[in-house]
N, C-alpha and C positions, 0 to 999 in steps of 0.2 A: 751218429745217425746210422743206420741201418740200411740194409738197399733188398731193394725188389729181385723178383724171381730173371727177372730181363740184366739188371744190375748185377748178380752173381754169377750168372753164364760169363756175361763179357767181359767181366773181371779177373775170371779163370781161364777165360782161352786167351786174353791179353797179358796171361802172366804177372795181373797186380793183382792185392790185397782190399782193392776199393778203386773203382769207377762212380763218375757224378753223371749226370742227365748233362747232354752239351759238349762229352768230353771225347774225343776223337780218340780212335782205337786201331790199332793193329793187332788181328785178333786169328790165331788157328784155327780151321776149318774142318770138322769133324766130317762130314758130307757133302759133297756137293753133284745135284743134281741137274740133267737139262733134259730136254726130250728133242723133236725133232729141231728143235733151234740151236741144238749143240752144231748145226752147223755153220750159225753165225758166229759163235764161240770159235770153231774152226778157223773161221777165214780171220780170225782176231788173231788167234794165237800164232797163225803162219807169217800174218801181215807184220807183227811184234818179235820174229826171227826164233820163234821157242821152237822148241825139236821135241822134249820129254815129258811129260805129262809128271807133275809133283808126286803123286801116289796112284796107280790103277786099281789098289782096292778101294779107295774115298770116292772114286767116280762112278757116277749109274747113268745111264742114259738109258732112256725107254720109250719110244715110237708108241705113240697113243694120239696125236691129232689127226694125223691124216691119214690113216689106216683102214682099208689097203690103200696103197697109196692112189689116188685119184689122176694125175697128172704124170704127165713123163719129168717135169721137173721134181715134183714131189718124188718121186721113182731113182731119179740122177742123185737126191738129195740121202737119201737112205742107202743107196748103195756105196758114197761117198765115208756117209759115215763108218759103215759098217767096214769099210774097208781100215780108215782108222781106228777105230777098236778093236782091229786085229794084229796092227802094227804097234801102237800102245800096250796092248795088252789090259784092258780093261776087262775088269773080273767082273763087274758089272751091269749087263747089257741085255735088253730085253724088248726080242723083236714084236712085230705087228701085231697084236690079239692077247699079249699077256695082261694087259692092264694099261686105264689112266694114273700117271706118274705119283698121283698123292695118295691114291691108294694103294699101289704097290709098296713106296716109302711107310705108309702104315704098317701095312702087311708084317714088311721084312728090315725094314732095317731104323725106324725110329727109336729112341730110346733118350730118355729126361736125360736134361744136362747137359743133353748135343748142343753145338752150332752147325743147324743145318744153313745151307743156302741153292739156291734153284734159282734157275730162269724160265722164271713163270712166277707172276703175283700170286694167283694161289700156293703158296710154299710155305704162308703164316698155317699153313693146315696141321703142322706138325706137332707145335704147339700145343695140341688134345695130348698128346704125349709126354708133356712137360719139356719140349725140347725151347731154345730161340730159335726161330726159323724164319727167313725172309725171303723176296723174293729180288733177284737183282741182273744187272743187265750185260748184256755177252763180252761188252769188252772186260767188264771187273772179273768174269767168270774166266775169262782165258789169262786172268793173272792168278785167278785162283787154280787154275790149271796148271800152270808152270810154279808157281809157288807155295799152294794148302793154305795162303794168307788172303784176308780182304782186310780193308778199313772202313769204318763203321763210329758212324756217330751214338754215342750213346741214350736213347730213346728216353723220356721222359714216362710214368708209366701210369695208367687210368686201372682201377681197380671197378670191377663189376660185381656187384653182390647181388646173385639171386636168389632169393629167399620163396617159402610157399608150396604150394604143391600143385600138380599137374592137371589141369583140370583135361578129361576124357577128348579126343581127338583134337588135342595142341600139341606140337611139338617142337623140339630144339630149332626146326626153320622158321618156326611161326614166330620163336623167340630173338629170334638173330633179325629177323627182318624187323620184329618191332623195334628192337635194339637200335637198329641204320636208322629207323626213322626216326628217332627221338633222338640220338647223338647228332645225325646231319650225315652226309655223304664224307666232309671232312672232319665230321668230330672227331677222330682218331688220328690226324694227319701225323708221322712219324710217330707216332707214339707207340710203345707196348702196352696191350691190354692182358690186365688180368681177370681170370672169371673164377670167384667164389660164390660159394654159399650150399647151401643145402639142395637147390634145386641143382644145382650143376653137379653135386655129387652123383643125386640120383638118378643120372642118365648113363645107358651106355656108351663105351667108346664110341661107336660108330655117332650114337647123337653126338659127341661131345665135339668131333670131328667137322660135322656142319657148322658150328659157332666159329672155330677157329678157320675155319676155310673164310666165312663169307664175313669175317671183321678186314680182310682185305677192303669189302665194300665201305666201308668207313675209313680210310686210309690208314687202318695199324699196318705199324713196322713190322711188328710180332705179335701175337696171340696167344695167350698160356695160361695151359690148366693147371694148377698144382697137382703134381702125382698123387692119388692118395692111393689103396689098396688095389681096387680094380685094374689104374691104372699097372702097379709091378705087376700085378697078375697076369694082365694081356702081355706086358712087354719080357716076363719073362719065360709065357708057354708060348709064345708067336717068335720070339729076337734073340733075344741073350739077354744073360746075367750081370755082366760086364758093366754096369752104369752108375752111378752116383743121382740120385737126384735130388732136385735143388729145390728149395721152398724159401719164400720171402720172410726177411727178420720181423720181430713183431713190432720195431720201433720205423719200417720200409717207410720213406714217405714216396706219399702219389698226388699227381697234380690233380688228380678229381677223384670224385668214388660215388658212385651212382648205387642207386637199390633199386632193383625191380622183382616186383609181389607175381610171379608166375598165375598164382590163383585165379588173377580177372585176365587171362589175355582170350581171345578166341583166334581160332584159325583165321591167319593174314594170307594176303599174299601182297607181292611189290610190283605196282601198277606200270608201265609204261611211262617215262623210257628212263628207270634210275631203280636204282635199288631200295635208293631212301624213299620211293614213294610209295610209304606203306600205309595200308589201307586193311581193316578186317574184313571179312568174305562179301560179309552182308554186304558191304557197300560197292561194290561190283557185280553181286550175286546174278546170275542169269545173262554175263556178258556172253554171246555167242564165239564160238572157238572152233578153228578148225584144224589144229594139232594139238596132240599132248604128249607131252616126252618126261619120261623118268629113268633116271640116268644122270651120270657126269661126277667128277668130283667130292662134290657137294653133297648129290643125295641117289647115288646107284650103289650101295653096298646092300650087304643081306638080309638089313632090318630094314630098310625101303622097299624091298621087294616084297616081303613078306605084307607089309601093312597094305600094298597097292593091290597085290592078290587076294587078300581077304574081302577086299572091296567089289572086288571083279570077279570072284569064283560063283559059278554057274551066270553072269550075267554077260551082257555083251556091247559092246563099245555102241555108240552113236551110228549112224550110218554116215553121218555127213563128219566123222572125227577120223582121222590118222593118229594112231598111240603105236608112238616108237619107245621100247624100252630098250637101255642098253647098261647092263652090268659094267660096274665098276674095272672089275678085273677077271682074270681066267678062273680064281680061286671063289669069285662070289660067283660065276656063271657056275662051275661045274656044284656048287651047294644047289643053287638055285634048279636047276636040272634037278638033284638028289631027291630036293621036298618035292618035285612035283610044279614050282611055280610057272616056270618056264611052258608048260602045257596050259595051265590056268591061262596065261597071256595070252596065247597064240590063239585058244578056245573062245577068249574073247575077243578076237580078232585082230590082238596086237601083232607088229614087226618088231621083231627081235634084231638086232645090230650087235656085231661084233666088240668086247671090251674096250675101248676107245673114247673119246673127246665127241665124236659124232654133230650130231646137230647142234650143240654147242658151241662148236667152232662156228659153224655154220657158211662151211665152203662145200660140204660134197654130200654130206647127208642128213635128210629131214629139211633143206630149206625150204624158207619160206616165202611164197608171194607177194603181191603188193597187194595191200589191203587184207592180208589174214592173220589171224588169233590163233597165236597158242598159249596154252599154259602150261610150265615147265619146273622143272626141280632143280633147275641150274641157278649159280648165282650170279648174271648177269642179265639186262634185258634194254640195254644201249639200242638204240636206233641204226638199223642195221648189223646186229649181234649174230640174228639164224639168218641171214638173207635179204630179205627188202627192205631198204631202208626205211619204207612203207609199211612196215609190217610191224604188229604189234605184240607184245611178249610181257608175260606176267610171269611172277617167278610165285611158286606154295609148295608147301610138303609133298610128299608122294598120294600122301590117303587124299590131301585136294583137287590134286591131280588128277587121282583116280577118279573120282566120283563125278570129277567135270569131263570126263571123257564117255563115260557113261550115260550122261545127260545132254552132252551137247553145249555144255554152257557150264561157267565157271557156278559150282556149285558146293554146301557146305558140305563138308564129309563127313558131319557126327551124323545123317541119319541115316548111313549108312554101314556105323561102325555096331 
């Protein structure tokens, strides 16, 4: 029997020939990532008597949620760190404004075949890259720190085939959300998902990057594209050459394999208060809104800016709408500046916010009231996510985003495109 793209990582960094779905692992750690929570990692690894950090080139740590720091604790917490990353020697580190964590791991240091791990759920993000990538919690991370080792159950693994072609203002979020809604919030629970087919091909990395971010919202362990062309190509004019990547046997068994026909979706978005609760535009269409944010993770990269600009160039926001955009990272803000978009926004009356997590966290910037609407590009919109517990949060692509911030009110974006 043959094994999955999830099955061949962990059987190569576990140093065997064959892993089964169920079988527990001690497995080397190619990356491991944290951002501001590397200081819970901290007080693990002090509290557990470790002194030396396993490798200071395997470690990255990058300040992107609370940036600038908002509080004197947040302030005590990064000057903390920052003090141990110097003591460590962590080649790694990257202060306030360079970027959110999953973008910058795109950027610069993904590459098929890794075992990455993070602390932070979104770290199945890596995945678009052909890596296994998880997300895991500060104490396993400050063993990852003293040792380059975790253990890991080995995922059972769900195969997605999307087949079809793109029908005019849908895209990869419109597909991930339909996705959550039809698997369930837990349809993915531990599991690795794989995403084939023709329609996954013919997306950019950056789309491809939204699918594996927000399969977190289904409970995947991991999320994974199979490298095909584009993929070497980004990772070897963006990272290095250095990689092996890994593709599933043809005999791989998976405990489920879905198809979905791209051709009939229309522009979604995921209603209040879950991700699974997805719904297409129409059926919300005209809900009044009084934030809109693009940005985060998820969907603040190059080609989200650009679709949200084409929508907003010479027009101008709502009067009764706040639209915060906030770039991914330093490297999509200073593009974004180059084309020009960055003027589009402001023209329309957007706030521009420094590369960071922003109102997504939803402690310092962009919250929101009790009793107000926004609609967002982020993948989460939990009850209490930007702010009021009260407050209501829809999650749609950038071009949805756009066009309801323009109206006032959650609206389609094809007649705008």
């Amino acid at each position: 029997m043959g094994m999955t793209i999830a099955e061949k990582i962990l059987a190569k960094k576990a140093g065997k020939d064959i892993v089964k779905p169920g079988e527990f692992i001690i497995a080397n750690v190619d990356l491991a990532m944290s951002h501001e929570n590397a200081d819970m990692v901290l007080k693990n690894f002090v509290k557990l008597g470790l002194e030396k950090v396993w490798d200071p080139e395997k470690i990255v740590i990058i300040f992107d949620h609370r940036i600038p720091a908002e509080t004197i604790k947040t302030a005590t917490t990064h000057k903390r760190l920052r003090e141990f990353v110097k003591k460590q020697g962590i080649k790694h580190f990257h202060d306030i404004g360079y970027g959110i964590c999953h973008q910058v791991l795109a950027e610069e240091y993904d590459k098929p075949g890794m075992l990455v791990v993070g602390t932070d759920s979104h770290t199945t993000t890596h995945g678009a890259l052909g890596a296994f990538a998880t997300g895991i919690g500060a104490t396993d991370m400050a063993m990852v720190w003293a040792t380059g080792k975790i253990w890991l159950r080995v995922p059972e693994t769900i195969k997605i085939v999307a087949k079809g072609k793109w029908p005019r203002g849908v895209y990869s979020k419109d597909f991930i959300i339909y996705t959550i809604g039809r698997l369930g919030v837990d349809g993915a629970n531990y599991k690795a998902v794989e995403f084939h087919g023709p329609a996954i091909e013919e997306l950019s990395i950056s789309s491809r990057l939204v699918i594996t971010n927000m399969s977190m919202e289904m409970g995947a362990k991991a999320a994974i594209i199979p490298p095909d062309n584009k993929t070497l190509e980004y990772v070897r004019k963006n990272i290095g050459t250095d990689f092996e990547p890994v593709y599933p046997d043809n005999d791989a068994e998976y405990e489920a394999v879905y198809e979905i026909d791209v051709s009939g979706l229309e522009p979604m978005v995921a209603a209040p208060h879950s991700p699974g609760n997805a719904k297409t535009v129409k059926e919300v269409e005209g809900t009044k809104i009084h934030q809109a944010f693009i940005g985060t993770c998820t969907n603040g990269r190059l080609e989200d800016l650009k679709v949200a600009a084409e929508i907003l160039e010479d027009r101008k926001i709502h009067p009764d709408v706040r639209l915060i955009v906030g770039p991914a990272s330093l490297r999509v803000l200073k593009e974004a500046l180059k084309l020009g978009l960055i003027d589009t926004f402001l023209d329309a009356g957007a706030v521009i916010i420094p590369p960071g997590c922003g109102p997504c966290l939803g402690k310092h910037q962009g919250v929101l009231a009790p009793g107000e609407v926004c609609i967002s590009t982020a993948n989460r919109n939990f009850k209490g996510r930007m702010g009021s517990p009260e407050a209501f949060i829809y999650l749609a692509s950038p071009a949805t985003v756009a066009a309801s911030a323009i109206e006032g009110k959650i609206t389609d974006p094809r007649k705008y495109l």
